[in-house]
N, C-alpha and C positions, 0 to 999 in steps of 0.2 A: 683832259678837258676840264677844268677847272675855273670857272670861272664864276663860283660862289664867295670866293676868297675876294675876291675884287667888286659884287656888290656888298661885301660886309663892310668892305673897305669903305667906300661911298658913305656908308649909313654913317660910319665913324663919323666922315670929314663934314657931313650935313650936323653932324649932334653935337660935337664939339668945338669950340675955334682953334684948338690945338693942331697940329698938322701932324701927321701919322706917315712913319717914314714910306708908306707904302700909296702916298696920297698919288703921285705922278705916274705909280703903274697903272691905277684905277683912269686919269685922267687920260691915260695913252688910248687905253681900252675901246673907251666910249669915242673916242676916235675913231677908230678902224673902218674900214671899208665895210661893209655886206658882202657875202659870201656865197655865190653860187654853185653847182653842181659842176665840175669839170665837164666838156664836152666831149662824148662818145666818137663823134664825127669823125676825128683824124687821132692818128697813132698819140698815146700820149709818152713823153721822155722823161724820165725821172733821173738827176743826179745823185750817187751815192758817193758817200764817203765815209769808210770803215775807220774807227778808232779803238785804236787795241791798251789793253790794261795787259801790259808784258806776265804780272801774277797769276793768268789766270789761264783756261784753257782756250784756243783760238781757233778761228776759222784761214784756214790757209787762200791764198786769192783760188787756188782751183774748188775747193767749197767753197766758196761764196759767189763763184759762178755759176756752178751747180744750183746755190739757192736761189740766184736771182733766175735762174731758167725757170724753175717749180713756182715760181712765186708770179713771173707772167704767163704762165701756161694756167692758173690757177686766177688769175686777174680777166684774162678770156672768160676763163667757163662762168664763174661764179658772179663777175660786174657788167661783162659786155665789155671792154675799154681791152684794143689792141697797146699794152705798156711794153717799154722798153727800158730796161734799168741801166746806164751808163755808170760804171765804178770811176770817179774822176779822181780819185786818192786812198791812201792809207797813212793814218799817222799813228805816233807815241801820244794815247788819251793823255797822259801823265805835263808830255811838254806842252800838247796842246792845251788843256787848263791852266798851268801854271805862267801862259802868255799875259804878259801886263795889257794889251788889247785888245782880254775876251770882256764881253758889254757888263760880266757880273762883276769887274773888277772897279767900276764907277763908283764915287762915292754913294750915289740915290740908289741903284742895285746892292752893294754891299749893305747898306743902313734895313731897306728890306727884306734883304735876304735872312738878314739877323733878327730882325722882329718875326720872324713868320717859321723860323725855324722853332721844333718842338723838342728839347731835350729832355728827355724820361726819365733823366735821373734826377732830379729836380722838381721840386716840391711846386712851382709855376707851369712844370710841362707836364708833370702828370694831372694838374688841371685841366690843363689846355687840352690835353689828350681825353678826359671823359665830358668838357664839353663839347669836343668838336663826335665823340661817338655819341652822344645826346643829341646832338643836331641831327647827323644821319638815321639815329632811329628812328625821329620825327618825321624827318622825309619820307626815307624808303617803309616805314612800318614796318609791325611790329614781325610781318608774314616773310619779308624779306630778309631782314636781320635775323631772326631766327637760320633762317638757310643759310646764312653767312657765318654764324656763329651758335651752332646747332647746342652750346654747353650750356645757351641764355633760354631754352626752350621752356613755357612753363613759370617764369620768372616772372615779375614784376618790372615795371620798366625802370627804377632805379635799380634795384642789384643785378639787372642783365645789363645796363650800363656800366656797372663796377666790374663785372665776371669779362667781359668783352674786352675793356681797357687790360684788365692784367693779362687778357690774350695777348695783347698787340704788345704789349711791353716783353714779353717771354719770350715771341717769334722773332719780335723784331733785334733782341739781343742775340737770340741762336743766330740770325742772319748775320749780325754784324758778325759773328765769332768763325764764319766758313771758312775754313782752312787755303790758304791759297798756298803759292811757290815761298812766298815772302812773309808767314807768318797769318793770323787773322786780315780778313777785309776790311776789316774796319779799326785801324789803328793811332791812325792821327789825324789833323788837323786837314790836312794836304787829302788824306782820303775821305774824308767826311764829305770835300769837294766834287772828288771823282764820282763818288755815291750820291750825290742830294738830286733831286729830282727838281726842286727850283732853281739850283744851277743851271742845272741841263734844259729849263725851258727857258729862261733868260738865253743861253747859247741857241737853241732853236728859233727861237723868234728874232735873232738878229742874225741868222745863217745865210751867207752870201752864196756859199761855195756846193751847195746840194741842198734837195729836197727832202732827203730823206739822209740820215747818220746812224750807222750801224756801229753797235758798241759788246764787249765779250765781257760788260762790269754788270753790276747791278744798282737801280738806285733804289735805294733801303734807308735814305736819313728821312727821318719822321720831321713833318711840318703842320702845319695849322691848317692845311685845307684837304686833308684823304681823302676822298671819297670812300664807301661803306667798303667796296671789294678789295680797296687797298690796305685797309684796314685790315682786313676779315686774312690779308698775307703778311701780316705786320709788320706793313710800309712798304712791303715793296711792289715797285714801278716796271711795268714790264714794257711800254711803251707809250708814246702820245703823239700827237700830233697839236700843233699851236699853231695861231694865227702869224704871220709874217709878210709883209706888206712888202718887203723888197724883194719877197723870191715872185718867181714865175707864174704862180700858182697862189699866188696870196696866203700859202699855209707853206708849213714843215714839218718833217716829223722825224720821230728816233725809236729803235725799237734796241731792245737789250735782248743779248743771245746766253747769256750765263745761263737761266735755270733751262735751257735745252743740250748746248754745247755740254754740260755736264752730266746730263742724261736722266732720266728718272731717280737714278738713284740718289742724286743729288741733293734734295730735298725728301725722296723715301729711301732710305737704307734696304729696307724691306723689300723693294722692286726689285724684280726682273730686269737685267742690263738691256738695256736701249743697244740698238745700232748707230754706226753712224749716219747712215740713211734718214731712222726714223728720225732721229734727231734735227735732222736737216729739214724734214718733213714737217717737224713741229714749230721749228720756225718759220717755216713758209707758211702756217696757219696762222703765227703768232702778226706778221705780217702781211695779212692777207684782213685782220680786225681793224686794225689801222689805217688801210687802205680805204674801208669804206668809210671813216672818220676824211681822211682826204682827198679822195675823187667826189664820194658821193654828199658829203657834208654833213655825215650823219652822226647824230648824237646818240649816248650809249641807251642800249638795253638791261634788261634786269629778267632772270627767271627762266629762261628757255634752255635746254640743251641743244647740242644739235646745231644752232647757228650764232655762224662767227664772227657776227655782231654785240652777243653777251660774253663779255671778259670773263676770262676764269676766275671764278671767284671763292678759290681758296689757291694753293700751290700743286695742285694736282692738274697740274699742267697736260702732261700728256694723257691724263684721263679726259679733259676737257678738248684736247686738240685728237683724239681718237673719237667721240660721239659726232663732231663735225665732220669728219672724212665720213665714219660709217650712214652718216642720215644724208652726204654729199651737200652740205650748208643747206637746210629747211631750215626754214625760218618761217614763222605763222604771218608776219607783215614785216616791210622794211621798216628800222627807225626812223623816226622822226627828222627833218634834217633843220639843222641850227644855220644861222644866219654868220656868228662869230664860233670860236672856238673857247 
C-alpha cells in the first residue's frame, strides 16, 4: 500500500511545469473508484495464479492446496467471509515477465519505473535512500523507528538516519546475494525484474487473470517509496495488495512464499529447522495480513504483536507469524479502512 509515492508525485507536477515521468500514474490514481468492504453475505471466490522462479525452492500444486485449505479455514475464523480460493493456473515467473504485453513494458511504465527505482550503489540512491528513511522517521516517530531499527536507539535523529540507511544497504545486499539453484538472486538485469516490487504492482494492477498471484521469488529491488518496515528488512516485499479497477473486486493482490518455503533458517542460520507443515502455516498467516488489506480494506498497523494486521517488521518471520497463532490474531482494535489502496 503505497500510496505516498503518488502524492509526492502530485506536489512535483503542481510545483513545477516540467512533467515527471511518473505524472500519469498520479493522474490514474486520483481516478480510481472508492473502495468498499467486501460483503460477508455470500461465499466470496478468489482466482489464483501461482508463478514459479524455477531457481528457487517451490510449492508443488498438492502444497498449495494444502495452503489454500489453511488459508480459508483461517479467513472463517479470524474475518467471518466464507472464501473459496480457485488455482486457475501455474506459470514460468521468468516467461511470464519477459512477455512484450506485461503493462510495465509501455513506454510511460518503463520511463517510471526508472525514475523511482533506488540504486545503492550510487551516490543519487544512496541519497534517495536516507531521505526517503528521513521521511519515515518523521511519520512513524521516533518510538516506532527505534523498534524497527533498535541500533538508532538513543541517537539523534540525524545519525539514526545515517546508522538505519547503512542498515538497508547491508540487508538489502545480503538479500540480493541468497544463494539459489543458478547462482545469487540477484544477478542481472532480467532479475532485478523478477525481484522489483513496482514491477510487480504495475502487473497487479492490471491483472485480468486472478485476484490474487502466488510467487516462490522475493521482491528485494529498493525504490523510492519503502515504507519504514520494509525498510527495517532491507527492501524486501513480502506481499500487497493494489487497487485494480478491472478485477472483480476492485483490488489484487500478491504475496511472496520464499522467506517461508525456505524455512527459518533461511534468513537465521542459527534457527531450529522448520517443518514443512510449519512452513505452510506461515504462509497461511503471511496471507491471511493481506487479506484483511482486501476483503476488509484495511490499512496497515504499527506496534502490536499478536495480530495480523501489523506486518513483520523485521525478517523474523516466523517469530512474528508464531505470536499470532499463540494470541489466535488479538488485535486491541481493527485498522483503519482506506478508501483507495
Amino acid at each position: 500500500m503505497r500510496r505516498a509515492l503518488l502524492v509526492l508525485l502530485a506536489g512535483l507536477a503542481a510545483a513545477c511545469s516540467r512533467r515527471h515521468p511518473c505524472d500519469k500514474v498520479a493522474q490514474d490514481y486520483d481516478k480510481l473508484p472508492r473502495l468498499a468492504p467486501v460483503s460477508k453475505a455470500a461465499p466470496v471466490t478468489l482466482r489464483v495464479l501461482y508463478l514459479e522462479d524455477e531457481r528457487l525452492p517451490t510449492l508443488t500444486a498438492e502444497g498449495r492446496a494444502e495452503l489454500y485449505r489453511r488459508v480459508e479455514a483461517l479467513t472463517k475464523r479470524w474475518y467471518g467471509y466464507t472464501l473459496r480460493l480457485s488455482e486457475v493456473g501455474a506459470r514460468p515467473l521468468r516467461i511470464e515477465f519477459a512477455g512484450e504485453r506485461m503493462p510495465f513494458a509501455s513506454p510511460d511504465q518503463a520511463a517510471c519505473l526508472a525514475a523511482s527505482r533506488l540504486d545503492l550503489e550510487t551516490k543519487a540512491g544512496k541519497e534517495g535512500l536516507l531521505y526517503l528513511v528521513g521521511r519515515e522517521y518523521a511519520v512513524r516517530g521516533r518510538e516506532v523507528f527505534e523498534r524497527l531499527f533498535p541500533e538508532t536507539k538513543g541517537m539523534d535523529p540525524y545519525p539514526a538516519r545515517a546508522a538505519a540507511a547503512a542498515k538497508v544497504r547491508s540487508v538489502n545486499a545480503w538479500l540480493a546475494g541468497l544463494e539459489t539453484k543458478a547462482g545469487a538472486l540477484v544477478r542481472s538485469e532480467e532479475d532485478r525484474r523478477l525481484t522489483s516490487t513496482l514491477h510487480w504492482m504495475v502487473y497487479i494492477r492490471e491483472q485480468t487473470d486472478a485476484d490474487f498471484v502466488l510467487t516462490n521469488t522475493a521482491m528485494i529491488e529498493p525504490d523510492n517509496d519503502m515504507p519504514v518496515y520494509v525498510l527495517a528488512r532491507g527492501g524486501l516485499t513480502t506481499g500487497f495488495v493494489d487497487n485494480n479497477p478491472k478485477a472483480p473486486y476492485g483490488a489484487a493482490g500478491v504475496v511472496t512464499l520464499l522467506p517461508f518455503l525456505g524455512g527459518e533458517r533461511l534468513f537465521d542460520p542459527s534457527a531450529k529447522p522448520t517443518t514443512a507443515s510449519e512452513n505452510v502455516d506461515a504462509a497461511a498467516t503471511m496471507w491471511l495480513h493481506e487479506l484483511g488489506h482486501f476483503l476488509n480494506r484495511y490499512g496497515e498497523m504499527y506496534g502490536e504483536t499478536g495480530c495480523v494486521h501489523v506486518a513483520s517488521e523485521s525478517l523474523a518471520y516466523f517469530k512474528w507469524h508464531r505470536a499470532i497463532r499463540k494470541a489466535d490474531n488479538k488485535c486491541s482494535a481493527p485498522p483503519a479502512a482506506v478508501s483507495k489502496f
